[in-house]
C-alpha positions as CSV (number, residue, x, y, z in Angstrom):
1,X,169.6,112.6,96.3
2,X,170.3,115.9,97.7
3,X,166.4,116.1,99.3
4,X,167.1,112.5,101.4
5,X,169.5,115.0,103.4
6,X,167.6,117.1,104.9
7,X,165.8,114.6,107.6
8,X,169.0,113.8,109.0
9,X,170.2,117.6,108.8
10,X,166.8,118.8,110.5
11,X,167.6,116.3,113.0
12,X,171.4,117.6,113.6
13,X,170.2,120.9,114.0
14,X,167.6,120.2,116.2
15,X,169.8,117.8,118.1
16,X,172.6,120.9,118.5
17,X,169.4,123.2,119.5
18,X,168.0,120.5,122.4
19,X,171.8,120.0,123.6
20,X,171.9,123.8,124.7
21,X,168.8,124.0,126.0
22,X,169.4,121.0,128.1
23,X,172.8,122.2,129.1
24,X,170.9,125.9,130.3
25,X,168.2,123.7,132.3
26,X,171.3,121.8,133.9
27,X,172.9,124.7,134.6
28,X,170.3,126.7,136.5
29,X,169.1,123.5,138.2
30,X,172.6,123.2,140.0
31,X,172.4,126.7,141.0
32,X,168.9,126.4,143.2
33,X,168.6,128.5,146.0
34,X,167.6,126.1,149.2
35,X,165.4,127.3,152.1
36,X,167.8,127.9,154.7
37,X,166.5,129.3,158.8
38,X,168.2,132.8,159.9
39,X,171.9,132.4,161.9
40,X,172.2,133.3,165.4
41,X,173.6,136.4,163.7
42,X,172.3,137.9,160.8
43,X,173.3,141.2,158.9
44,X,171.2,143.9,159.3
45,X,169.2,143.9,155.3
46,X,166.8,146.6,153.5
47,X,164.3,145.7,151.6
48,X,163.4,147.8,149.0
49,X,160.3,147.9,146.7
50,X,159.8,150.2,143.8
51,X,156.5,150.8,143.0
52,X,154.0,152.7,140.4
53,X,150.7,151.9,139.9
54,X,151.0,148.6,142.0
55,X,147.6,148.6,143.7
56,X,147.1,144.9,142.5
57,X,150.2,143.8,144.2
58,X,151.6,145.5,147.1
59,X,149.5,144.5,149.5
60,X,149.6,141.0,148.9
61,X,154.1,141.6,148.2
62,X,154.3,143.2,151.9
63,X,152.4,140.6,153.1
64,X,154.6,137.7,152.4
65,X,157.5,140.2,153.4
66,X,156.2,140.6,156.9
67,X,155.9,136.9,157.0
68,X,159.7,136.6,156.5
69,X,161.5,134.3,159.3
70,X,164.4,137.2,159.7
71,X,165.2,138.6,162.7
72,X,163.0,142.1,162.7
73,X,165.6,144.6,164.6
74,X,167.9,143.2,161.3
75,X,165.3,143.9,158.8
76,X,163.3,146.7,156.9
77,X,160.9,147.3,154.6
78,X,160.7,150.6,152.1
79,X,158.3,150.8,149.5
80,X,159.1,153.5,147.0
81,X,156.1,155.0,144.9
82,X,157.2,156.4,141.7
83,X,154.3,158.6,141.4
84,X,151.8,156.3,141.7
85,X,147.8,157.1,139.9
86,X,146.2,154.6,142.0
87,X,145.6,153.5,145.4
88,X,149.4,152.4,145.8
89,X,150.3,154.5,148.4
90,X,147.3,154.4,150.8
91,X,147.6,150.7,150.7
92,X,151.4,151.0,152.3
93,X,150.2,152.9,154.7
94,X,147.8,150.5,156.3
95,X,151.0,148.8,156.8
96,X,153.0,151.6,159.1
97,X,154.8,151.2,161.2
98,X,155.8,148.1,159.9
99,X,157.0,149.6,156.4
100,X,158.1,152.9,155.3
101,X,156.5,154.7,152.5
102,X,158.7,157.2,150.4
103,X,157.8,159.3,148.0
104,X,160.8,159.3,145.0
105,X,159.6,163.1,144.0
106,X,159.6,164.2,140.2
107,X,161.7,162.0,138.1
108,X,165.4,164.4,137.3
109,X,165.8,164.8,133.6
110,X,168.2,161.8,132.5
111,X,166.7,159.3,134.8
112,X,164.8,156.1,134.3
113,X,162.2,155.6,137.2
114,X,162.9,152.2,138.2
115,X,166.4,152.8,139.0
116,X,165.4,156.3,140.3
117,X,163.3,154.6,143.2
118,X,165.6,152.2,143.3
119,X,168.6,154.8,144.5
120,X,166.2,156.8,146.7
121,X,165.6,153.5,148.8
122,X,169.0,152.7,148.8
123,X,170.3,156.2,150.2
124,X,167.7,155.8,153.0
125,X,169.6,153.4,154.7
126,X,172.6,152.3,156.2
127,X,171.9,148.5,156.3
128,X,174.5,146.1,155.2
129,X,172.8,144.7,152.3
130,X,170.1,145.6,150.2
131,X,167.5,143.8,148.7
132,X,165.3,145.0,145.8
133,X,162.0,143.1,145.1
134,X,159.9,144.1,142.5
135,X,155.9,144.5,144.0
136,X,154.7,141.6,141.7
137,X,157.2,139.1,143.5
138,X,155.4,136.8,146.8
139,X,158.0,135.5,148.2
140,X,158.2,132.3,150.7
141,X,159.3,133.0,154.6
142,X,162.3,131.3,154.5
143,X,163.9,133.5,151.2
144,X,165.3,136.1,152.7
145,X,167.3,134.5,154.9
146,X,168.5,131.7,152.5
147,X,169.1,134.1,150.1
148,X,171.6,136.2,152.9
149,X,173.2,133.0,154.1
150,X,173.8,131.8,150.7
151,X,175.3,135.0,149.5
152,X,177.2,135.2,152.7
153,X,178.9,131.6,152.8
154,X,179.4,132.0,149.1
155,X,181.4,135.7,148.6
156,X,178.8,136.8,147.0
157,X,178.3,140.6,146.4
158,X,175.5,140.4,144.0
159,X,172.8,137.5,144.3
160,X,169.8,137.8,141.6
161,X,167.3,135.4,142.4
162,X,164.9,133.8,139.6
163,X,161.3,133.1,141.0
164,X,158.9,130.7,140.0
165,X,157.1,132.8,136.9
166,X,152.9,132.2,137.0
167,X,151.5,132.2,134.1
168,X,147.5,133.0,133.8
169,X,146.2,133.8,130.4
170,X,146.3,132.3,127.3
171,X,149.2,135.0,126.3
172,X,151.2,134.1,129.3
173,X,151.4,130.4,128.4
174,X,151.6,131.3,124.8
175,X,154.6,133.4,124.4
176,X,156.7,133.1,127.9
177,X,157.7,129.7,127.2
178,X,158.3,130.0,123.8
179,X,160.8,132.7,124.2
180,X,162.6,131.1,127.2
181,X,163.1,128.2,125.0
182,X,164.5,130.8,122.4
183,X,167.0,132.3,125.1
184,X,168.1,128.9,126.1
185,X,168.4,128.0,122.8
186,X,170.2,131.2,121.6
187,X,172.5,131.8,124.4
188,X,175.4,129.7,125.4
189,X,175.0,127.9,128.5
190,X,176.9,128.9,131.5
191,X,180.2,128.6,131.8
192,X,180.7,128.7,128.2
193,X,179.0,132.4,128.5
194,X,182.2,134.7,127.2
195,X,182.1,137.7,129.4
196,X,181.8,135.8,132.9
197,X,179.1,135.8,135.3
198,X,177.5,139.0,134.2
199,X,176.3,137.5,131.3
200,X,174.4,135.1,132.8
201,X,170.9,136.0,132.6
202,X,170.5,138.4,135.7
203,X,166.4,139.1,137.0
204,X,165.6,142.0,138.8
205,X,162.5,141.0,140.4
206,X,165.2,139.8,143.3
207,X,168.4,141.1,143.7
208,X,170.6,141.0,146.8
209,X,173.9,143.3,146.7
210,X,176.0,143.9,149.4
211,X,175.7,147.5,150.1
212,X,179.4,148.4,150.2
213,X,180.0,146.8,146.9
214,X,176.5,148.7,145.3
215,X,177.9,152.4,146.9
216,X,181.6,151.6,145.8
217,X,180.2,151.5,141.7
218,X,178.4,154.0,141.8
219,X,174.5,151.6,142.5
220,X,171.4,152.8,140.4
221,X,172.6,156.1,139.9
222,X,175.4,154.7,137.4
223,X,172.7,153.4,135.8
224,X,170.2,155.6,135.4
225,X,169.5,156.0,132.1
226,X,169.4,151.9,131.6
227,X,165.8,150.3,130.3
228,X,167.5,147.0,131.8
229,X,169.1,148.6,134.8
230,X,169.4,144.7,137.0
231,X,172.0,143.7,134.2
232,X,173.5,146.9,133.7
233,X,174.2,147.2,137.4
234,X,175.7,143.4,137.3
235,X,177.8,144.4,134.5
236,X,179.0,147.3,136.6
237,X,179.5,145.1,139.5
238,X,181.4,142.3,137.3
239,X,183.6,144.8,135.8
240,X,185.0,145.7,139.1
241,X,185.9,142.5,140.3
242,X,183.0,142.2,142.4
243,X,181.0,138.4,142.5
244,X,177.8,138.1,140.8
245,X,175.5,135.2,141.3
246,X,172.6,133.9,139.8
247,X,170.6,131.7,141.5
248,X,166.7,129.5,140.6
249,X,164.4,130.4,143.7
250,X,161.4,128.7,142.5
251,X,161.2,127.0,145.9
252,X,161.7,130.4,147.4
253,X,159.8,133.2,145.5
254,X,157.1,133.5,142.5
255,X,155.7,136.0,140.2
256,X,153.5,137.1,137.9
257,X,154.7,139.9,136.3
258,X,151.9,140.3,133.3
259,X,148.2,139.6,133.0
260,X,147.3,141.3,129.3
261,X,148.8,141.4,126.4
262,X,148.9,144.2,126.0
263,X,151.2,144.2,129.4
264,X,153.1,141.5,128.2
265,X,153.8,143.0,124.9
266,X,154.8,146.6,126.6
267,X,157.0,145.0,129.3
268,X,159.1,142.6,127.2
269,X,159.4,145.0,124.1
270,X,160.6,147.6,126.7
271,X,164.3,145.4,127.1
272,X,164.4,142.4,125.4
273,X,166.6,143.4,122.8
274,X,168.8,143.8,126.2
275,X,169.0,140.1,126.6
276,X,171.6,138.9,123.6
277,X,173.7,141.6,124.0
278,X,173.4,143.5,120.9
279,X,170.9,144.4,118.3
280,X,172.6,142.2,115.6
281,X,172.3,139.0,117.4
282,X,169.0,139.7,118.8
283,X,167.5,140.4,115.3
284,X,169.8,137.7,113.8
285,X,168.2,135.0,116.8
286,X,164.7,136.1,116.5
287,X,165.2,135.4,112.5
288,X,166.6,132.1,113.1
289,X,164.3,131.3,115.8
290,X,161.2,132.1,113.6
291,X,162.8,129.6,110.4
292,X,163.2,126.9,113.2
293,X,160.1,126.9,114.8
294,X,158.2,126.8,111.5
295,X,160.4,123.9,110.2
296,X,159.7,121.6,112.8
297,X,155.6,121.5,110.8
298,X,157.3,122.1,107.2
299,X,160.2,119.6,107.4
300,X,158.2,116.8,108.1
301,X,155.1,117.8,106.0
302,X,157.9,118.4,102.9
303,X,159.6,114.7,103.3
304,X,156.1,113.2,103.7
305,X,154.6,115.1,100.5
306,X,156.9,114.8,98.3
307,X,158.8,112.2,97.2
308,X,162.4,112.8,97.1
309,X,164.7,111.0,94.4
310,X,166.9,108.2,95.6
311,X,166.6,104.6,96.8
312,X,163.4,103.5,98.9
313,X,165.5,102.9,102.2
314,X,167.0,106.2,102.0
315,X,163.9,107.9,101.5
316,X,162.4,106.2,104.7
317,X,165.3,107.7,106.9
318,X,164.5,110.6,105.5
319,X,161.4,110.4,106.8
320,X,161.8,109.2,109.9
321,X,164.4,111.5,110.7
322,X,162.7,114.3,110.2
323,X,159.3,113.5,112.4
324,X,161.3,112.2,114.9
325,X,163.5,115.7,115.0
326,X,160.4,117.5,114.8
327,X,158.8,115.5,117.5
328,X,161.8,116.0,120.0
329,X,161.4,119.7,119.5
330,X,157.6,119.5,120.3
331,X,158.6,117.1,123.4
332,X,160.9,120.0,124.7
333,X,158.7,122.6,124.5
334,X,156.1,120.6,126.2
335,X,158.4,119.9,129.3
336,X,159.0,124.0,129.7
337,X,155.1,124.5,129.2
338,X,155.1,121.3,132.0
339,X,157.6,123.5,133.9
340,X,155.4,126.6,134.0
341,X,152.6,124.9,134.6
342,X,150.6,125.5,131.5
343,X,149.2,122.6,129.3
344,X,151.4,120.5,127.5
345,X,149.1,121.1,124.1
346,X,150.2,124.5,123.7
347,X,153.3,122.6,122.7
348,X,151.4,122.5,119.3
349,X,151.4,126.4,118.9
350,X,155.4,126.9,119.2
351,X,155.4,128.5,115.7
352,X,152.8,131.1,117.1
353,X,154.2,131.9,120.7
354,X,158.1,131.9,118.6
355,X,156.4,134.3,115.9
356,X,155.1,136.5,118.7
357,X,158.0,136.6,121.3
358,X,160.6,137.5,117.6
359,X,158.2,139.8,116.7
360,X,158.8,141.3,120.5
361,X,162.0,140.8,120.3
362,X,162.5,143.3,117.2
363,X,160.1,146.0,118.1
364,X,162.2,145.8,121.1
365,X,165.5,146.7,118.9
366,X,163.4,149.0,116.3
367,X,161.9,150.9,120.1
368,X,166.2,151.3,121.0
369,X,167.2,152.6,117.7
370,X,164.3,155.1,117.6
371,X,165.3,156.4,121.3
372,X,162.0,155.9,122.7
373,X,160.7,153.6,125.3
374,X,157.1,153.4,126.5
375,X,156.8,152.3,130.1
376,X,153.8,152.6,132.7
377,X,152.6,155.9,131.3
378,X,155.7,156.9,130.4
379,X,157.7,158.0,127.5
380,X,161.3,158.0,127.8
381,X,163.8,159.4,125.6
382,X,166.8,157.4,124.8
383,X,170.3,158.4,123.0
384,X,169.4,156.7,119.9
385,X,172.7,155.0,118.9
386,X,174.2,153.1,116.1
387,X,173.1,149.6,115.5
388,X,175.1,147.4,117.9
389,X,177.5,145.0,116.8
């Protein structure tokens, strides 16, 4: 009798699993970012764009920042190269006056180099917020000034901005979706989150902070050591009383941030053990997440194969419940492959994309408790600490 159970327990689980996911989606669909025009008067704003290696993107990045409906004696643009191999720099420089090119200089011992360009930018100016866009972000005219007024008329002091992420390659589609369905599965939904608003899930790739409140904790230099230096600096920010904000900007702003594998694997692996808080609960959701993604196959391949004791009628529900869980499950990964715009069918590969973002997810851990993180040609050394609780 105890086998008839498990169809309806699949389905509570799954049920539980789709109920948080749904309740993330909810949540970041109410906070959108709308396109807003410029005020009569507008704050003076930096942008600021830390760069290595960005040859692929910069050009295309300061285009759609020149194309930003802001008034210009309010606005700037500084690109920082962090040492850049390729043709980064010479590209920015087709673009003076217009932008600034600085040079961040050897990277000081105890320093990451995204926050390091970060802080150079941000001591190069006296405007009254700062902006940091990563060079792989294209963002829509009307953002910055939506993303001001919004931060403005809200009391904002930190506003991180999610962009629409394009996905290419097979990789991309296979594994991005998977493990944002795993983080909005994993994580409790907003406002249930326990810390506040710094837990939310804070993205770098945009991030307006009001330059008084940035200076007053310290900004990137605080931080400098941090692989994920946007939710660090949030947590900093949080701590202090200051407002953080998350906001979707998919109307707004897109990105692509990987095109390889090999990219992909690099990048995530670098701070994804960053995203659940601790090395416990990421290793303990990546374990759970790989179980759950395989069941929805094995639990309805199990009540269909075998033929559990009990009366016919029972073993029907069973049945029923378990394909129908398992089907749900599929259905909601199809609707976040639907919202990245990939194909639907990949929907059929969850256990493989789930398999691959966990086994991310614990190289990710296994790279923090060895102290070493590999970066755009970099090795950096990290204090290698106890395992988190």
């Amino acid at each position: 009798m105890g086998g008839l159970l498990i169809g309806p327990a699949w389905t509570v689980l799954v049920g539980f699993l789709l109920l948080r996911a749904v309740r993330h989606g909810r949540a970041f669909q109410r906070q959108t970012l709308l396109p807003q025009p410029a005020a009569d008067a507008m704050p003076t704003v930096a942008v600021i764009v830390p760069t290595r290696d960005e040859a692929a993107n910069i050009g295309l990045c300061l285009e759609a920042l020149e194309r930003q409906r802001y008034p210009a004696a309010r606005m700037s643009v500084t690109v920082v190269d962090d040492s850049s191999a390729d043709d980064t720099p010479r590209i920015v420089r087709r673009r003076a006056p217009r932008v600034e090119l600085l040079d961040a200089g050897p990277l000081p011992p105890g320093w990451l180099g995204k926050p390091h360009a970060c802080w150079v930018g941000a001591l190069n100016t006296q405007a009254e917020w700062l902006c940091f866009i990563d060079a792989d972000v294209r963002a829509e005219p009307a953002l910055l000034a939506s993303a001001v007024r919004s931060a403005q008329t809200g009391g904002v002091d930190l506003l991180s901005v999610h962009p629409l992420q394009e996905l290419g390659s097979f990789w991309e589609r296979l594994i991005m979706p998977a493990g944002m369905l795993v983080i909005a599965c994993g994580k409790p939904a907003p406002p249930h989150c326990p810390q506040g608003a710094a837990d939310i899930s804070v993205n770098g790739q945009i991030m307006l902070v009001r330059a008084a409140a940035y200076h007053a904790v310290g900004g990137h230099g605080a931080v400098r050591a941090e692989v994920a230096e946007d939710h660090a600096l949030a947590r900093r920010l949080h701590a202090a009383g200051y407002r953080v904000r998350v906001v979707a900007g998919e109307r707004l702003a897109r990105a692509r941030m990987y095109r390889t594998l090999p990219a992909l694997w690099e990048g995530f692996a670098k701070n994804a053990g960053d995203i659940f808080g601790s090395d416990r609960v990421t290793l303990s959701t990546a374990a759970a997440a790989l179980l759950a993604s395989w069941a929805v196959f094995a639990v309805p391949l199990w009540t269909l194969a075998a033929e559990p004791a009990g009366p016919a009628l029972g073993v029907a529900i069973c049945r029923v419940t378990a394909c129908g869980a398992s089907l749900a499950a599929l259905g909601l990964h199809a609707a976040a492959l639907r919202h990245f715009r990939a194909p639907a069918l990949l929907a059929a590969l969850l256990p493989v994309g789930v398999t691959m973002a966990a086994a991310i997810a614990v190289e990710s851990v296994w790279r923090r408790r060895t102290g070493h993180v590999s970066w755009k040609g970099r090795t950096y050394d990290l204090p290698n600490t106890r395992l988190q609780r």
